[in-house]
C-alpha positions in Angstrom: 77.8 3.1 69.2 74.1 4.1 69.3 73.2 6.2 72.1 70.1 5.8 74.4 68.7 8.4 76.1 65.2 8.2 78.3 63.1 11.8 78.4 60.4 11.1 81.3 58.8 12.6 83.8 60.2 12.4 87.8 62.9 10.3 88.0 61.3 7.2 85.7 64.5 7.3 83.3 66.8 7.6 86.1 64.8 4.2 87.9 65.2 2.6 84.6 68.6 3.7 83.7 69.5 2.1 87.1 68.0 -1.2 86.7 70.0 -1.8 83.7 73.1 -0.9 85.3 71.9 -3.6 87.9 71.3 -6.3 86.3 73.8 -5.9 83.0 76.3 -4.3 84.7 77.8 -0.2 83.6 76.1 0.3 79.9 77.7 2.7 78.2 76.2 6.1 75.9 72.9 5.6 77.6 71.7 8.2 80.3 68.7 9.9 81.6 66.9 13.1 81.8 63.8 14.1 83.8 61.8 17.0 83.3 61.5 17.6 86.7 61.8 21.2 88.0 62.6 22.3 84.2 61.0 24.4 82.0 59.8 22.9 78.2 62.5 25.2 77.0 65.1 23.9 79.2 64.4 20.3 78.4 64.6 21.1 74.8 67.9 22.7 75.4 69.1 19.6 77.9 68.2 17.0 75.5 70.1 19.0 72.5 73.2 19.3 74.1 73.4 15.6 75.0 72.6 14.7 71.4 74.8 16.9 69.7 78.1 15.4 72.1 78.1 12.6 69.8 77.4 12.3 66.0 76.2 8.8 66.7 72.4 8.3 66.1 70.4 8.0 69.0 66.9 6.6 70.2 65.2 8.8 72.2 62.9 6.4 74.9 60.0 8.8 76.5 57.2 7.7 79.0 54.1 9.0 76.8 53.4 10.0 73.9 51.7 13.9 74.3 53.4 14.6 77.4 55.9 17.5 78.0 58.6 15.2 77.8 57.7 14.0 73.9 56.7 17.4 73.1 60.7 18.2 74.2 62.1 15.4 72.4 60.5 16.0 69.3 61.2 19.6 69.3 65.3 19.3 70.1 65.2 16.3 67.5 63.4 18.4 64.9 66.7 20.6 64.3 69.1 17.3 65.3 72.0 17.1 62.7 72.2 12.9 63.8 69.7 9.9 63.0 67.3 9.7 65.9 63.9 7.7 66.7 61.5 8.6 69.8 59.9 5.2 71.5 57.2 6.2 73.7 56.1 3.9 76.3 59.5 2.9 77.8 59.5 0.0 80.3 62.3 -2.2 81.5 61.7 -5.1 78.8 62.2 -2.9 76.0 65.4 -0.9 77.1 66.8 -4.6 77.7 66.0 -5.6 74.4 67.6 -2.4 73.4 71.0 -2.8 75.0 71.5 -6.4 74.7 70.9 -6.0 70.6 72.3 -2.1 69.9 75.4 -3.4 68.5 74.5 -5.4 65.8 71.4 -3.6 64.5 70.3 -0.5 63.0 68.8 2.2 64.4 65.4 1.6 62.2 65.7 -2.4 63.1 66.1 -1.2 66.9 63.3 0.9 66.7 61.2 -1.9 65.7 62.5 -4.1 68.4 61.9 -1.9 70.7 58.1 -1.1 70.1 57.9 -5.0 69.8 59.4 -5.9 73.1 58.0 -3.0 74.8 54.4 -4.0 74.1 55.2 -8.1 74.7 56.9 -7.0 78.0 53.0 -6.4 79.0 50.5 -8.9 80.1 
């Protein structure tokens, strides 16, 4: 199963990790981790060990491109030994989209969806 993991800043991933459970109920292989109170290094090293529990691919959904948080994702993920993709811009319409369609597309078709859906999800 694909894994989804949001990279953000405060506890954004957490909020939106928690929504989903909400409204679709426990979702499995998808978590959060907040850079909050950690170091670049440590977020590097806290995003590689959740990606390398699992050969499955994973998507990577950060808040902003530039940030800390991207900067971390793409550095663990430069080394990463699994098919990965980093979304930036995460908001609760694209991880949705994301969870509702992760079995029954790839991960290159999911990351399309997702940059779709995340930008339609704005008005």
């Amino acid at each position: 199963m694909l894994r989804i993991l949001l990279v953000s800043h405060g506890q954004l991933g957490e909020a939106l990790v928690g929504c989903a459970h909400q409204i679709m109920g426990p979702q499995e292989a998808l978590a959060a981790i907040s850079n909050q109170e950690l170091s670049i290094e440590d977020l590097v090293l806290a995003i590689q060990q959740w990606t390398v529990a699992d050969s499955s691919p994973v998507l990577l959904l950060v808040d902003f491109v530039g940030g800390s948080c991207y900067s971390a994702a793409r550095r663990a993920m430069a080394l990463a030994e699994v098919e990965y993709h980093i979304l930036c811009g995460v908001n609760l319409p694209m991880l949705m989209s994301l969870l509702t369609r992760r079995d029954r597309l790839t991960l290159d078709e999911l990351a399309e969806l997702g940059l779709d859906r995340g930008k339609k999800g704005i008005r």
